[in-house]
mmCIF file of the N, C-alpha and C atoms, coordinates in Angstrom:
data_MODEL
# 
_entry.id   MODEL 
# 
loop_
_atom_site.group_PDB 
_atom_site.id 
_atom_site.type_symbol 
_atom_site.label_atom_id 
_atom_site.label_alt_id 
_atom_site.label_comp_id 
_atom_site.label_asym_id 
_atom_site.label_entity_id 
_atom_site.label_seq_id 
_atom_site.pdbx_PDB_ins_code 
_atom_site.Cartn_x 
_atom_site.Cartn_y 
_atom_site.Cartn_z 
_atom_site.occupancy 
_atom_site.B_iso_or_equiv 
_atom_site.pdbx_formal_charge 
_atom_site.auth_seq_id 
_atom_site.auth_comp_id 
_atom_site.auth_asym_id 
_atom_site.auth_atom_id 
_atom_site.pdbx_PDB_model_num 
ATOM 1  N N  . UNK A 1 1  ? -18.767 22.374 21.496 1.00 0.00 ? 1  UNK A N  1 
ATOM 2  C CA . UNK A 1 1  ? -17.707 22.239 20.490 1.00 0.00 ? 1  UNK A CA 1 
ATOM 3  C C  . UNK A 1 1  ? -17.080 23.590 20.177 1.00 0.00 ? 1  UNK A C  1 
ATOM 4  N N  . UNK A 1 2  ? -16.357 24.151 20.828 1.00 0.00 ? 2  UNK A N  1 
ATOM 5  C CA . UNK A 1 2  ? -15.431 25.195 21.000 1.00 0.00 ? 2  UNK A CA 1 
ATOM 6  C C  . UNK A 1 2  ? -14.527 25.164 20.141 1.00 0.00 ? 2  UNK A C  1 
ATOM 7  N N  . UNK A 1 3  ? -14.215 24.137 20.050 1.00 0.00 ? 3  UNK A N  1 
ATOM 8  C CA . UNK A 1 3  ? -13.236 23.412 19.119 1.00 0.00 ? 3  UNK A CA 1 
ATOM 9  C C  . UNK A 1 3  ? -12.653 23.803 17.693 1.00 0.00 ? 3  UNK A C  1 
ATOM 10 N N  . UNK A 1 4  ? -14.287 23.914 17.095 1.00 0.00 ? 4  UNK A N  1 
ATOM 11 C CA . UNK A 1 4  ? -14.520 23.860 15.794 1.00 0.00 ? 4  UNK A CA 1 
ATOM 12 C C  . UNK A 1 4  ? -14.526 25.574 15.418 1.00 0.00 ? 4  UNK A C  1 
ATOM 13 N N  . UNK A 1 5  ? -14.458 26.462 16.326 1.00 0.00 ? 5  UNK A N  1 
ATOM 14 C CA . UNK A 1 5  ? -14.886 27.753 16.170 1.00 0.00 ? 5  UNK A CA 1 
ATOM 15 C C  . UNK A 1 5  ? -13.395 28.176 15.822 1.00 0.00 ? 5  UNK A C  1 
ATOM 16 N N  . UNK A 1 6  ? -12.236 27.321 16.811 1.00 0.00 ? 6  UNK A N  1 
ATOM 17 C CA . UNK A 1 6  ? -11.303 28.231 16.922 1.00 0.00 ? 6  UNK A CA 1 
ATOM 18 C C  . UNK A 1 6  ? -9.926  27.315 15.778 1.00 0.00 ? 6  UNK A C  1 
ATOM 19 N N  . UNK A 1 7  ? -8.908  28.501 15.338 1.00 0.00 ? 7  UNK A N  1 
ATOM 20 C CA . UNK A 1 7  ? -8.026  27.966 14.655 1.00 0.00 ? 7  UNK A CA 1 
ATOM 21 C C  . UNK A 1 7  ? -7.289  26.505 15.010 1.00 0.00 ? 7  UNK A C  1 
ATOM 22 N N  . UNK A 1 8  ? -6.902  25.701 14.135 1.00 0.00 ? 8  UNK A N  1 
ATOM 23 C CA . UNK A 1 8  ? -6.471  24.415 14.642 1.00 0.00 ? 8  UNK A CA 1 
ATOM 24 C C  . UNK A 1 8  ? -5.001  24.872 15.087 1.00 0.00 ? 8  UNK A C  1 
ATOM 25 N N  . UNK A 1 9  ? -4.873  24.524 16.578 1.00 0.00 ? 9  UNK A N  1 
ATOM 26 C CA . UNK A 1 9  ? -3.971  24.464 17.117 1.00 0.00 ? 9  UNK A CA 1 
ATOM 27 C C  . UNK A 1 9  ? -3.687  23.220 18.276 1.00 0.00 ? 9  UNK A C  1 
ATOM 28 N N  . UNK A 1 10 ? -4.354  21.969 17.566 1.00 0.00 ? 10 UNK A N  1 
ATOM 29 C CA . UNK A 1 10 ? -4.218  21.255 18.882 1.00 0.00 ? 10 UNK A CA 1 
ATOM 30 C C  . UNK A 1 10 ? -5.408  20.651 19.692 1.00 0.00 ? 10 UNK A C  1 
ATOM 31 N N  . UNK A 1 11 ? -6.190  20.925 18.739 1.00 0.00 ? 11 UNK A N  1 
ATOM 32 C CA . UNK A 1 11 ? -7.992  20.912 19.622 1.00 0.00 ? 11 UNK A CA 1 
ATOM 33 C C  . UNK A 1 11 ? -8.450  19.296 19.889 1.00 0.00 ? 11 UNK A C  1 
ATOM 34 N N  . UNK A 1 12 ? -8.772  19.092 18.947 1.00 0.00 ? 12 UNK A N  1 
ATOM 35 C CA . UNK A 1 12 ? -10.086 17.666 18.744 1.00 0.00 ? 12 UNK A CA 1 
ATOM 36 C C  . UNK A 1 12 ? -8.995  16.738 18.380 1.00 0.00 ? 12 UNK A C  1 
ATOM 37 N N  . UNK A 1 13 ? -8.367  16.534 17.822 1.00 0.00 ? 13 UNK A N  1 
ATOM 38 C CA . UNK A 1 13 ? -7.315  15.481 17.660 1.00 0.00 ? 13 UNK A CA 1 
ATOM 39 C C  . UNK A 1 13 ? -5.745  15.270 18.177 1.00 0.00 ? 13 UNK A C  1 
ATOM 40 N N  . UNK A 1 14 ? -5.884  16.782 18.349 1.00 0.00 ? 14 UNK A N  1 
ATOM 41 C CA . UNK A 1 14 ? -4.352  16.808 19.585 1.00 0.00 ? 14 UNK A CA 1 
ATOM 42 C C  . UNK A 1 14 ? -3.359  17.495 18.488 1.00 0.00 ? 14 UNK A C  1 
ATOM 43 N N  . UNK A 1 15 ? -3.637  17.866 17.205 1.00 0.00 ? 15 UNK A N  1 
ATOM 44 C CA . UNK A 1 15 ? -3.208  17.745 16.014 1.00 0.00 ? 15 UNK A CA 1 
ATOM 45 C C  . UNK A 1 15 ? -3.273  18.763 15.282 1.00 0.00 ? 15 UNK A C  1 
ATOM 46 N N  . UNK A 1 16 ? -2.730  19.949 14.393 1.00 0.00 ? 16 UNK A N  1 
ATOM 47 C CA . UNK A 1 16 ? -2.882  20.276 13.461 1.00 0.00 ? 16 UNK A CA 1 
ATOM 48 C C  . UNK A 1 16 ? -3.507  20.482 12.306 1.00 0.00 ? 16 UNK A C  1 
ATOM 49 N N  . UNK A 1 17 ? -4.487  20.024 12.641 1.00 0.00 ? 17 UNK A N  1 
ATOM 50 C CA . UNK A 1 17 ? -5.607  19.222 11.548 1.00 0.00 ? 17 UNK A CA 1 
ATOM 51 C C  . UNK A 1 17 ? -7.058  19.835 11.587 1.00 0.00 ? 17 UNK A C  1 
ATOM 52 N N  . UNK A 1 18 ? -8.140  19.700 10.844 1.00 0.00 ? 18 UNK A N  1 
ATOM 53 C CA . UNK A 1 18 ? -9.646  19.888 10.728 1.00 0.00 ? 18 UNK A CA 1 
ATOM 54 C C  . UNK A 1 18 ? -10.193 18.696 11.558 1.00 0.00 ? 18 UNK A C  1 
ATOM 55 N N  . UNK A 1 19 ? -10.231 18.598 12.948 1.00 0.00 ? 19 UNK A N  1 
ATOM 56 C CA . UNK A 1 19 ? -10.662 17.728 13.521 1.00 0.00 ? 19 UNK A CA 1 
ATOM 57 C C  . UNK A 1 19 ? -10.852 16.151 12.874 1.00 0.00 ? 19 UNK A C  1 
ATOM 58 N N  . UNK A 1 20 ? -10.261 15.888 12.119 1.00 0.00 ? 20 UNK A N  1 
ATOM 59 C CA . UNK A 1 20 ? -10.376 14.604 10.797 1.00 0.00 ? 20 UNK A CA 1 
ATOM 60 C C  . UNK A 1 20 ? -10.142 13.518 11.899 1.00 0.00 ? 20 UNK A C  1 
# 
């Protein structure tokens, strides 16, 4: 989960968002 480390730009939801 790389994901969670790095600023939301697009990660876990494709989205802008806190992985929500």
């Amino acid at each position: 989960m790389a994901e969670l480390s790095r600023p939301w730009s697009g990660t876990v939801t494709g989205d802008a968002g806190p992985y929500s």
